[in-house]
N, C-alpha and C positions, 0 to 999 in steps of 0.2 A: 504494500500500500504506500503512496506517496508520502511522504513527509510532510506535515501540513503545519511543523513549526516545535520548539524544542518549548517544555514546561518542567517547573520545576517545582514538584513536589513537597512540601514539606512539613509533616505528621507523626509523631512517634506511636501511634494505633497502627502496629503491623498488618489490621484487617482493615482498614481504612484504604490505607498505603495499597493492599493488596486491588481493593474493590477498583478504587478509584486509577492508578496506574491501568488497570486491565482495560476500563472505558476507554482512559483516552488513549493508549495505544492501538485499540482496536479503531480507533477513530481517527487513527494516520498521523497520531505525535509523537514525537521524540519525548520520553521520560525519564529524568533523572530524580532522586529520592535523599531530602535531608530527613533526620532522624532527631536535630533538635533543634532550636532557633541560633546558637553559636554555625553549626553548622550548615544552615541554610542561608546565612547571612555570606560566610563566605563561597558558599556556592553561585551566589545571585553573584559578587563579586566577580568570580573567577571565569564560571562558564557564561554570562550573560544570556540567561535563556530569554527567551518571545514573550512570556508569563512566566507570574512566581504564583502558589498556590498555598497560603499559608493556614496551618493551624494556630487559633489562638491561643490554646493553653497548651503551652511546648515545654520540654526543661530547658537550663538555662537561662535561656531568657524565651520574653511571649512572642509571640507572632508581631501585638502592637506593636514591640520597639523592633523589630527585623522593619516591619512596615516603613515605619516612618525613618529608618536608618535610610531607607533603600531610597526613599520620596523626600528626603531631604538633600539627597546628595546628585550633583548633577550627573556623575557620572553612570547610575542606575536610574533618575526619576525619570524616565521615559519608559520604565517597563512596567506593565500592567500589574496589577496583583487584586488577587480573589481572597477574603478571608473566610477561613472555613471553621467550623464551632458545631460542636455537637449542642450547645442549648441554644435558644431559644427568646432570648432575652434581649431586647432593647437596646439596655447599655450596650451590650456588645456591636451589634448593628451603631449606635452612635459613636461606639470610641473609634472602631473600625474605620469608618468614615472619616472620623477627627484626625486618623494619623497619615491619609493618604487613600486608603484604598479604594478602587476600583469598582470593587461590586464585592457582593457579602453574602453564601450562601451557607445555610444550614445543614449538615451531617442529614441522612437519609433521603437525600436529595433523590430527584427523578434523572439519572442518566441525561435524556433529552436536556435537561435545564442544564446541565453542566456546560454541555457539548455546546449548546447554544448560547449561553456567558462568554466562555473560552473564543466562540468564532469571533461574537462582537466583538469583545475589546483588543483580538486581534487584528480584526478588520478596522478598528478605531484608531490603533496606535500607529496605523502605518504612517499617519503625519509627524512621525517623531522617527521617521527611516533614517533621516541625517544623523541625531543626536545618536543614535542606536550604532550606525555605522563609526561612530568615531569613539565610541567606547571601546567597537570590539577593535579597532586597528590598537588604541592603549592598552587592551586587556594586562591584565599583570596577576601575576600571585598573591593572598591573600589569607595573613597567618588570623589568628587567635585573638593577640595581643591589639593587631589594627583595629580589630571588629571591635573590643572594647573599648580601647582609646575613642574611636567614633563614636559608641554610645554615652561616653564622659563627657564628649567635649558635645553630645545635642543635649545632655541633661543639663549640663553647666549654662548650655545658650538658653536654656526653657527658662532655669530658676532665675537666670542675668534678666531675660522679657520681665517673669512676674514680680519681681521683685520692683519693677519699673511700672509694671501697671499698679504694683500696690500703691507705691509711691505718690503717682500720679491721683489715684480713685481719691489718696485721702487729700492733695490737693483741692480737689474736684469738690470735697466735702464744705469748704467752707467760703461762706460768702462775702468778697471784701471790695474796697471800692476799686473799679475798674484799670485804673492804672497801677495798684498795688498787685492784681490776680494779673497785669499786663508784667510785672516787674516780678512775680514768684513764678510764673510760666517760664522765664528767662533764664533765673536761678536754676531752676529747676533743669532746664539744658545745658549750661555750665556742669552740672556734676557729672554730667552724662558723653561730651567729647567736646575739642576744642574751638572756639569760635569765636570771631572776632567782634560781630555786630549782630544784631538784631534788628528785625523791625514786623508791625501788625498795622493793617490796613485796612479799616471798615471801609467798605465800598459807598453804603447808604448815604451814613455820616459824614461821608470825607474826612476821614481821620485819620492822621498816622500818629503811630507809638516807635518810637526811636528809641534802642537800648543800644548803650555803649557797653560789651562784656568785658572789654579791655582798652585800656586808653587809644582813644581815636578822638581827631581831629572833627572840628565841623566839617569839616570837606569831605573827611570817608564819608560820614554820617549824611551829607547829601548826596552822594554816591549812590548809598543802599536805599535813601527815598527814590532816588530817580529812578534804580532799579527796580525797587517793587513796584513804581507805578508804571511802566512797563510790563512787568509782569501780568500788574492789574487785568491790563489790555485784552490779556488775553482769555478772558472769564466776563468779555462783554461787558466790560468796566469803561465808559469815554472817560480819554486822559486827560485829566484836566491841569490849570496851570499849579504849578506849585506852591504859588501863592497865597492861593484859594481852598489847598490845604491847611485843615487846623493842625496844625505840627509836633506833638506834646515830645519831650525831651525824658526819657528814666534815667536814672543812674549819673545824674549832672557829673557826678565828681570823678568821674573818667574820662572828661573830654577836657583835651587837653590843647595846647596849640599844635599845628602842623608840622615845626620845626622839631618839636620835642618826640614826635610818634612815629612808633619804628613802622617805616610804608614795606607795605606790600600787597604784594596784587592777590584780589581776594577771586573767591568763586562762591557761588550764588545757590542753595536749592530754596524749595518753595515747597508749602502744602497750601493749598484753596480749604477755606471752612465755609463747608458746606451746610445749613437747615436748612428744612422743610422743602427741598428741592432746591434751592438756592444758592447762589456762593455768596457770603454777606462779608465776607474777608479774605487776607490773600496775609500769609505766616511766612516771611522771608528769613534766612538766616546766611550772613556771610563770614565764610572761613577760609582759613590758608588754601590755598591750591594742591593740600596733599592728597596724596589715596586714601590714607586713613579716615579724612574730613569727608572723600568721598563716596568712601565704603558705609561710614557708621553714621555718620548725618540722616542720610537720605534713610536708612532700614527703621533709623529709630522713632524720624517723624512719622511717616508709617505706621509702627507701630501702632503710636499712642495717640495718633489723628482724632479719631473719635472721642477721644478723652479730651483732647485739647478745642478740639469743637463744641463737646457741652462743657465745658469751665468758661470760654470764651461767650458762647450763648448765653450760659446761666448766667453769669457778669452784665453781659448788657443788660439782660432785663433786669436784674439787681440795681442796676444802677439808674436806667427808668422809673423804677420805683420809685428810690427813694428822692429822686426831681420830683417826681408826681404826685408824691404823699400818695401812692394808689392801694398799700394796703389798708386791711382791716383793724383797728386797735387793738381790738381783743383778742382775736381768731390769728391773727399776722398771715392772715393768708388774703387774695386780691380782695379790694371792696368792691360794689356795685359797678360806681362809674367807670372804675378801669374796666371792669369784667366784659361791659358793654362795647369801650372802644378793641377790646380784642376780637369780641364775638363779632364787631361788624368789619373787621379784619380778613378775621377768617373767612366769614364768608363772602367776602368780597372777594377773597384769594380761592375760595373754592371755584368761585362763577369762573375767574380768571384763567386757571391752570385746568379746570374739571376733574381739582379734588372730592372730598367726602369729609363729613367728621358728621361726630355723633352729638348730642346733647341729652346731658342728664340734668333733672331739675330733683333736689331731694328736699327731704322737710322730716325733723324729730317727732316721732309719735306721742302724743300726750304730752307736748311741752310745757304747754302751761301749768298741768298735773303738777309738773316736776318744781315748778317755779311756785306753784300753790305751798307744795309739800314740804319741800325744802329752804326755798329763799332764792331770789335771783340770784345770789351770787355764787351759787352750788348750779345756778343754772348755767352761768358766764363761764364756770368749771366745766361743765357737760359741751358748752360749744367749744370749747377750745381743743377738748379733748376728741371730738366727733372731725373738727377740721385736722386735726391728726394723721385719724385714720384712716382718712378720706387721703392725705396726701402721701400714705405712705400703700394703698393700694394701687398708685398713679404711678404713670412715666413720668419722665425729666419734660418732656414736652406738651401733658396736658395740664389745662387749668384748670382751678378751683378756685370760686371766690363764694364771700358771703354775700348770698342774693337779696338778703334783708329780714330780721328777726330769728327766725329758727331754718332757714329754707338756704341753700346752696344750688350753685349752677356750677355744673360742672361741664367743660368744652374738652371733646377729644379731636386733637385734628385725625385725617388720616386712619378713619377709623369707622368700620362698615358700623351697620344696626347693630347684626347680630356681635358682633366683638365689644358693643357701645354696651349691651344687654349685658354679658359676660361681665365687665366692668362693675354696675350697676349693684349685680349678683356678689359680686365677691367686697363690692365693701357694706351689702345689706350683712353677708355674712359676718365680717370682721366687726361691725359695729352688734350683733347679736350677743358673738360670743366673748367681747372686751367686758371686761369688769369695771364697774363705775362705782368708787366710795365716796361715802361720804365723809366726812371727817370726823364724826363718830366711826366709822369702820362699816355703818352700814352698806351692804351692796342695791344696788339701784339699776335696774333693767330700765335699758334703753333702747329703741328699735328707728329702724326709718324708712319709709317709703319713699318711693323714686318712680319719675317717670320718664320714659327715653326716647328720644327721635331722633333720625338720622335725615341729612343734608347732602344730596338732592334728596329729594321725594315731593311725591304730590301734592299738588292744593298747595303749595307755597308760592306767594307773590311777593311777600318780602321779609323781613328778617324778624318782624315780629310773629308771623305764624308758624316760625319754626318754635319759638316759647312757645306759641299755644298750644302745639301740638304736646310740646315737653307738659305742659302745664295739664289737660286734658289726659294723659296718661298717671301723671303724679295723684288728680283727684280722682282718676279708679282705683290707683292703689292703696288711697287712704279708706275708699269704700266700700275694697274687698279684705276687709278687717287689719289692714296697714300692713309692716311687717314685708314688704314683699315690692314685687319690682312689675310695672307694667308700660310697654310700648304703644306706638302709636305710626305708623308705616304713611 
């Protein structure tokens, strides 16, 4: 029978090995057979087969790290890999996936499904013929010791990331005013590799933020403006004069005169921060012209993109706020008026792009009970603690404000009915089963009704009938015994 492609095995189930070897040789492959993940790692190395076929629970080591050995390193990441698992289970289908693989098939498998896995992603990789060929002209020998050493130096790379996302997330956690979260964003790149300047460019605002991370001259420093606003350019930004930027300076006490500062020619990367579909900024960073700068620069913004786009988001609106007096006194969470100028945002930006977002309208069951019973000021306790709950059931990107007395609105952009309902659901539940004392120690049950609608939908002519609709759903669920969550399509 023709040869239809070399695969390479690897199971320590001698009846596995057996079953499965016999298919796909009767099915026109070449088979070769590791026996434990050390020694399937240097197989995939050495013979570079067409497909790798791994067992996840191998000795020495798992299938996951042969995986992701093989899919992190350029000189294997072109070759397919299947993992294979006798249970059943999720995680494994998820980690599987997480480290590279291919496709994920289950022990007692149907022949047919094999055979037909194997064709595809053979038939799939053949766009990777190049990178495949220039492995096998390198091919080379491959002990014991390298296979570990490479699994050292991905674990070392993995905990070096998390340790960086940790870092990053607790930034993330606190909210300060805008040039300061512009000036510890900065900081925070200085520990990470070397770099000469900085700069952050609100598109909307026209704004830039200049950081000096080492003595430079006004003249670099207008350098890295002129660059990023270039950059801008190219994110559908009109370049406007420089002038007519508002220009903010960090870190004064490194700029130095031109004569004093050691010159050199610098090199430029960039990330675009990106919401809500948007680019609303443009994160320049210039550094020496080495490899190093332009090795680890570019991997690490990267990385932490996403992070530095909600710290840079969160900031702006923080700092909106507190121009705007827009929160609540009590609740600290949005008050009415701002709530309204977002919600006619939103939906102005829905009409605009033919977004979606949902709306929730909620209201405390028996409040006034509560205030009867108690005292407003056990009541003022109950809203603070409900606005809580409410914001820690939520994304980084939807709103909550107090809609006035006991009642909240809550705006999800980007967000169908049913996922708005979901929502709804899970903070009727979190406010169910949260425990509410008194300062006597007594417990005090509190519940909320909620009512939901989603944007576009019918019969709406303008932005007050999507409240009514919110509103018309909230009064069914106060009058099918509260407690509970009802829509409005």
């Amino acid at each position: 029978m023709t040869d239809k492609g070399h695969v390479l095995l690897a199971d320590d189930n001698k009846l596995v090995v057996k079953v499965t070897s016999s298919i796909l040789e009767q099915a026109g492959y070449k088979v070769d057979v590791a026996w434990d993940g050390i020694e399937a790692a240097i197989k995939a190395y050495s013979l570079l087969p067409d497909l790798v076929i791994l067992d996840i629970e191998m000795p020495k080591i798992k299938g996951y790290q042969v995986c992701r050995l093989l899919k992190e390193d350029p000189f294997t990441s072109w070759m397919p890999i299947i993992m294979l698992t006798g249970r059943e289970q999720q995680s494994d289908k998820f980690w599987g996936m997480k480290t590279g693989a291919d496709a994920f098939i289950t022990k007692g498998f149907e022949p047919e499904h094999l055979l037909h896995k194997t064709e595809q992603l053979l038939s799939d990789s053949e766009s990777g013929q190049e990178a495949r060929d220039l492995s096998r002209r390198r091919k080379k020998d491959i002990s014991e010791e390298y296979i570990i050493n490479k699994i050292t130096d991905l674990l070392d790379n993995k905990l070096f990331e998390t340790t960086i996302l940790n870092d990053i997330a607790a930034l993330s956690s606190s909210l300060q005013d805008f040039s300061e979260t512009v000036n510890s964003v900065f900081e925070f790149l200085d520990k990470l590799f070397n770099y000469n300047a900085g700069s952050l460019l609100l598109l909307q605002e026209s704004e830039i933020y200049l950081f000096a991370n080492q003595e430079s001259s006004e003249e670099t420093l207008d350098t890295v403006m002129e660059e990023t606003l270039d950059i801008a350019t190219g994110y559908a930004w009109e370049k406007k004069d420089p002038r007519l930027i508002d220009r903010k300076l960090i870190n004064e006490e490194k700029i130095v005169d031109a004569s004093e500062e050691r010159q050199e020619k610098l090199s430029f990367i960039h990330i675009p921060l990106t919401a809500h579909k948007m680019v609303f900024g443009v994160l320049v960073i210039a550094g020496p012209p080495t490899p190093a700068f332009r090795r680890d620069a570019p991997g690490i913004l990267n990385l932490i993109a996403s992070e530095l786009i909600m710290i840079f988001d969160n900031a702006r609106l923080y700092e909106d706020a507190k121009r705007m007096a827009v929160t609540d006194g009590l609740t600290r969470i949005y008050n009415h008026r701002f709530f309204q100028e977002l919600f006619e945002k939103e939906y102005k930006r829905s009409d605009r792009y033919n977004t979606m977002f949902s709306l929730i309208m909620l209201d405390i069951d028996f409040f006034k009970r509560v205030n009867d019973t108690y005292g407003h000021l056990y009541g003022d306790e109950i809203l603070k603690e409900i606005a809580n709950i409410i914001k820690g059931c939520l994304r980084t990107m939807d709103i909550v404000a107090r809609y006035g007395g006991e009642e909240f609105a809550i705006l999800l952009p980007e967000t169908d009915l049913d996922s708005g309902i979901q929502t709804a659901e899970r903070i009727r539940r979190a406010v169910e089963t949260h425990e509410f004392y008194t300062a006597e120690g007594e417990n005090v049950k509190v519940t909320v009704s909620q009512g939901v609608t989603c944007y576009p939908s019918s019969g709406i002519e303008k932005r007050s009938d999507i409240v009514a609709k919110a509103d018309t759903a909230l009064y069914e669920a106060k009058e099918s015994n509260r407690n509970c969550v009802r829509f409005r399509e």
